[in-house]
C-alpha positions in Angstrom: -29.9 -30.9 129.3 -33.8 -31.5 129.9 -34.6 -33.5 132.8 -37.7 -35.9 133.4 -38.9 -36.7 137.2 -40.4 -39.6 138.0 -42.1 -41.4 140.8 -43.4 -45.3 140.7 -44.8 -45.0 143.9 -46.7 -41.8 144.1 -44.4 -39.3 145.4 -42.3 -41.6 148.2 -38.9 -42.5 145.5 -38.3 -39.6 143.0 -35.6 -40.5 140.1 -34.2 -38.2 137.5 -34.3 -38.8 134.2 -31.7 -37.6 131.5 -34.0 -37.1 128.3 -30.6 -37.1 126.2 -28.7 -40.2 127.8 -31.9 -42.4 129.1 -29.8 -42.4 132.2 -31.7 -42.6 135.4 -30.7 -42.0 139.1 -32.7 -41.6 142.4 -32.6 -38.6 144.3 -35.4 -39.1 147.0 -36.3 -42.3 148.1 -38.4 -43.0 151.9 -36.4 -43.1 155.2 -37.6 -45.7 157.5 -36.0 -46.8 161.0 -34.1 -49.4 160.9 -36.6 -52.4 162.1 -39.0 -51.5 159.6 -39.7 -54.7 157.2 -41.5 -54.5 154.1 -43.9 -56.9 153.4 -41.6 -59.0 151.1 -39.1 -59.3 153.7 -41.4 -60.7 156.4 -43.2 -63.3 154.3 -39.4 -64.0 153.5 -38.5 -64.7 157.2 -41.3 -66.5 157.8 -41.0 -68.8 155.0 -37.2 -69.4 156.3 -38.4 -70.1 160.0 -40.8 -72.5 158.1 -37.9 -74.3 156.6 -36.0 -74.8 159.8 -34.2 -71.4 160.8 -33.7 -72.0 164.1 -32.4 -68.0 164.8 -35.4 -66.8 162.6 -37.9 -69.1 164.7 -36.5 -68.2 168.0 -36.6 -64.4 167.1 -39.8 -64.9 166.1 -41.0 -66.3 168.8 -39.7 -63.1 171.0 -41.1 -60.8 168.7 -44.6 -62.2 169.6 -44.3 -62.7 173.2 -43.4 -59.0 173.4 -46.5 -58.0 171.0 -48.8 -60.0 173.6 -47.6 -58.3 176.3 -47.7 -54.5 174.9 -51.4 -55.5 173.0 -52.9 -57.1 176.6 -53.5 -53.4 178.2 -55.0 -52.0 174.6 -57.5 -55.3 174.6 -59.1 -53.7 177.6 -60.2 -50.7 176.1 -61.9 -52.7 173.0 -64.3 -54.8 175.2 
């Protein structure tokens, strides 16, 4: 059985190919911790805090307060 290997995304997800079959299954794909958002997903929760999601816009909310305060001591070293 010959095998192809293939990667959409230069290297990151690797997928085997069955030359025979067609049939195609990943066997390396990227390991990221789990509050790590793609892109997608953030315009996504956005969009839905936009709309009204009360939990998204309150989470939201959080999430910057905390980013201003961690960023204020690295804005000092950029003036």
């Amino acid at each position: 059985m010959v095998k192809i290997y293939e990667s959409p995304d230069g290297g990151k997800t690797v997928y085997e190919r069955d030359t025979k079959t067609g049939k195609r299954i990943c066997i390396e794909k990227p390991k990221y911790p789990d509050y790590h958002l793609e892109d997608w997903e953030f315009h996504e929760i956005l969009e839905l805090a936009k709309e009204g999601n009360k939990a998204l816009r309150n989470s939201l909310k959080d999430v910057k307060l905390i980013y201003k305060i961690v960023k204020e001591p690295y804005e000092e070293w950029y003036e």
